[in-house]
N, CA, C and O atoms as a GROMACS GRO file, in nm:
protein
  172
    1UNK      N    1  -0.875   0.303   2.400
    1UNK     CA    2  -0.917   0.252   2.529
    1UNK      C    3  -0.855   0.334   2.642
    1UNK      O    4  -0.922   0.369   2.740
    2UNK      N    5  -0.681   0.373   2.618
    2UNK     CA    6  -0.672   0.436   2.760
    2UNK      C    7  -0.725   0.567   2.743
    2UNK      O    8  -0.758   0.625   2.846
    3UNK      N    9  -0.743   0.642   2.601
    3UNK     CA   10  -0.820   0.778   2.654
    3UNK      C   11  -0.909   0.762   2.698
    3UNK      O   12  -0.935   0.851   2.779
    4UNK      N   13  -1.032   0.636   2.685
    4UNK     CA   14  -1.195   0.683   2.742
    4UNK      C   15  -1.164   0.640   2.891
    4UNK      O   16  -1.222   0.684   2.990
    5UNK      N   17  -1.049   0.534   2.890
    5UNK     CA   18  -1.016   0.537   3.045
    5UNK      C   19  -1.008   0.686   3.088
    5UNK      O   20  -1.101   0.751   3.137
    6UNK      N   21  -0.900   0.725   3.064
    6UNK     CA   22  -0.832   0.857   3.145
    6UNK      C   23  -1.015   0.950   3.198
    6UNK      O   24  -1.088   0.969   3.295
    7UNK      N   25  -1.001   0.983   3.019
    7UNK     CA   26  -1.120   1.075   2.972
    7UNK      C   27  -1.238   1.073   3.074
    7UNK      O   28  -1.273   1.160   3.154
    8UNK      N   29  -1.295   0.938   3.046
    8UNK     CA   30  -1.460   0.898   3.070
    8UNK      C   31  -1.453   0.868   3.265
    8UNK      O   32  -1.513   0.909   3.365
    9UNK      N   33  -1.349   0.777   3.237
    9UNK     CA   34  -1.406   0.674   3.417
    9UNK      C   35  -1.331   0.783   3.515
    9UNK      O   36  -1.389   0.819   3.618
   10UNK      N   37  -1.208   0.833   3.485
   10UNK     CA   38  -1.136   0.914   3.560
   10UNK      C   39  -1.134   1.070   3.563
   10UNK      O   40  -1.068   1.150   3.630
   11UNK      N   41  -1.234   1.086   3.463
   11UNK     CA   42  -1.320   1.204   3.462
   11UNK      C   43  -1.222   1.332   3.402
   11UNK      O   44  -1.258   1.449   3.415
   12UNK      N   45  -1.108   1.298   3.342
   12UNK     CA   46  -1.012   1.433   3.303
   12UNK      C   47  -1.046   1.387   3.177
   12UNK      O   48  -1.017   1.273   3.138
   13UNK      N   49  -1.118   1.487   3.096
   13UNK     CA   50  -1.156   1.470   2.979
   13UNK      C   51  -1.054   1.549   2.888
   13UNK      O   52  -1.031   1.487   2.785
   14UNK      N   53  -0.985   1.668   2.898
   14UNK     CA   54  -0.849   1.716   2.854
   14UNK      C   55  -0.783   1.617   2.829
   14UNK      O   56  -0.799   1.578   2.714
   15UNK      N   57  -0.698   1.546   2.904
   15UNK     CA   58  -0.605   1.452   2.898
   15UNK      C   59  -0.678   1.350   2.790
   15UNK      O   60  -0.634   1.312   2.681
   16UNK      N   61  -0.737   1.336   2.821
   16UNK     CA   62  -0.817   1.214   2.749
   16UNK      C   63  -0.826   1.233   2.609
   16UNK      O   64  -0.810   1.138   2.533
   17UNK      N   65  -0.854   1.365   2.562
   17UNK     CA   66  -0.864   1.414   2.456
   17UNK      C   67  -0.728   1.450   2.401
   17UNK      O   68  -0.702   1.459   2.281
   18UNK      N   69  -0.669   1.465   2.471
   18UNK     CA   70  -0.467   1.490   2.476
   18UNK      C   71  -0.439   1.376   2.389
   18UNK      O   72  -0.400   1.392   2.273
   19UNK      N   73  -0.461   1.236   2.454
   19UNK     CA   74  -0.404   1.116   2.401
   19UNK      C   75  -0.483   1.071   2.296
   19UNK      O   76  -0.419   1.020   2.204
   20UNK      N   77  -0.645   1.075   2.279
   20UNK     CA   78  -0.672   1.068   2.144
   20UNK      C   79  -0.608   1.114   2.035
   20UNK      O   80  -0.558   1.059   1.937
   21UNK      N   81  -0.621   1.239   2.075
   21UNK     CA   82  -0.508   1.366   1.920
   21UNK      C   83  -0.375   1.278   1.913
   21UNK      O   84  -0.340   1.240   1.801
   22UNK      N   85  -0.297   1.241   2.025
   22UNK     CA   86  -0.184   1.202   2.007
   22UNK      C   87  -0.201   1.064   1.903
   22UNK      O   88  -0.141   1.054   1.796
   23UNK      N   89  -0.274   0.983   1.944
   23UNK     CA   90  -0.278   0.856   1.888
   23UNK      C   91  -0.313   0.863   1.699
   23UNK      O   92  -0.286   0.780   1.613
   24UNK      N   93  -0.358   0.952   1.692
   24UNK     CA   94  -0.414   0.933   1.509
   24UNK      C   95  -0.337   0.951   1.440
   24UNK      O   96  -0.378   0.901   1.335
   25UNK      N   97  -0.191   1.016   1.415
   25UNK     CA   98  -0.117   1.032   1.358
   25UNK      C   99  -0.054   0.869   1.382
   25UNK      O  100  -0.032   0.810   1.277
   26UNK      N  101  -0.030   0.811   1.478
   26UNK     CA  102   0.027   0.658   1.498
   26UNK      C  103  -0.057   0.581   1.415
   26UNK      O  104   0.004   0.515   1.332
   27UNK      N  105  -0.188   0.570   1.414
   27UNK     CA  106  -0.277   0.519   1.335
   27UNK      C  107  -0.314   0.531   1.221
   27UNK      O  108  -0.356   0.438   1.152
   28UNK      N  109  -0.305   0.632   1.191
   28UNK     CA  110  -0.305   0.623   1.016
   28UNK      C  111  -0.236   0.606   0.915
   28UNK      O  112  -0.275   0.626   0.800
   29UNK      N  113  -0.064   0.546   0.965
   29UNK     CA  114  -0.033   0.425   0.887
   29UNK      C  115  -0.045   0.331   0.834
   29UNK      O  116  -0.029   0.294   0.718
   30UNK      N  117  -0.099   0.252   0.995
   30UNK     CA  118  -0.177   0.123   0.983
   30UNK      C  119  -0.278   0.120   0.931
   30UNK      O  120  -0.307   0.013   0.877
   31UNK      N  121  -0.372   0.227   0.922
   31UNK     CA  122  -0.479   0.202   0.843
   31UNK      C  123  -0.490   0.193   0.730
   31UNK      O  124  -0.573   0.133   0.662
   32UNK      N  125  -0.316   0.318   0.674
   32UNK     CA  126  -0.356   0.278   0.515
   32UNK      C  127  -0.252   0.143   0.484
   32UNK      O  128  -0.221   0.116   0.368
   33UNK      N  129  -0.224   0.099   0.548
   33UNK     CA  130  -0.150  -0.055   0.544
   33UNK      C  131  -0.303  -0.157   0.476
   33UNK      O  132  -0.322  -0.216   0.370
   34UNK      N  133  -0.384  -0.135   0.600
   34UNK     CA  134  -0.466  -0.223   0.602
   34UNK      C  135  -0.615  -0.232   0.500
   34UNK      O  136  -0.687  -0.325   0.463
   35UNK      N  137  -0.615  -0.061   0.476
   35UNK     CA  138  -0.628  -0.093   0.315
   35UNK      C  139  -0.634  -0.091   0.206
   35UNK      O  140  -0.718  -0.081   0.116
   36UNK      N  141  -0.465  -0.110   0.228
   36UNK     CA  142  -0.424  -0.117   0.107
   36UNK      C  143  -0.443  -0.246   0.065
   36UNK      O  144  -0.482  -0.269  -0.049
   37UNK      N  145  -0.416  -0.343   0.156
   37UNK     CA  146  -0.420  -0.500   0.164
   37UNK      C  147  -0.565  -0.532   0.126
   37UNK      O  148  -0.583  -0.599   0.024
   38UNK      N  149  -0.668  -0.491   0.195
   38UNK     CA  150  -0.753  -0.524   0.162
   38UNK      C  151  -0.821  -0.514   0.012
   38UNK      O  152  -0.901  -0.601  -0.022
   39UNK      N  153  -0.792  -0.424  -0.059
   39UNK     CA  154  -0.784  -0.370  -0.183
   39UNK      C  155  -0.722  -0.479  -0.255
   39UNK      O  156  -0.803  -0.544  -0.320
   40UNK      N  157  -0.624  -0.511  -0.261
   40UNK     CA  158  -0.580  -0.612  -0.317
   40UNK      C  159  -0.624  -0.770  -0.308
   40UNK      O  160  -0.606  -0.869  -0.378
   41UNK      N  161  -0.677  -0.748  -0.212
   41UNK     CA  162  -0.773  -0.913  -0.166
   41UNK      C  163  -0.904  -0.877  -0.302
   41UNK      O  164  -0.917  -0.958  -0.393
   42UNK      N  165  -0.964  -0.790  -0.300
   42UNK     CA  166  -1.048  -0.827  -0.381
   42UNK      C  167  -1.062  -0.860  -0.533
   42UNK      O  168  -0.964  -0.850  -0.606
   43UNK      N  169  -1.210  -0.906  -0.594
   43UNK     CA  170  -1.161  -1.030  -0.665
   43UNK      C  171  -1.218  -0.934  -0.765
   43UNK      O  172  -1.219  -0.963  -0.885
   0.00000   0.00000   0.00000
């Protein structure tokens, strides 16, 4: 959300793209958290 802020409404699409790149390495913990969990939910 704040890159398409920065990116999209505030028109610096660099930056915007700055903090995407930054963010996926934070995120793909959680994702394999989530499924891993989910994996295990099924029957």
């Amino acid at each position: 959300m704040l890159a398409y802020q920065i990116g999209i409404q505030a028109g610096n699409l660099g930056r915007g793209a700055a903090i995407a790149l930054f963010l996926v390495p934070l995120l793909l913990p959680a994702l394999f958290i989530v499924l891993r969990n989910l994996k295990r939910r099924e029957y």
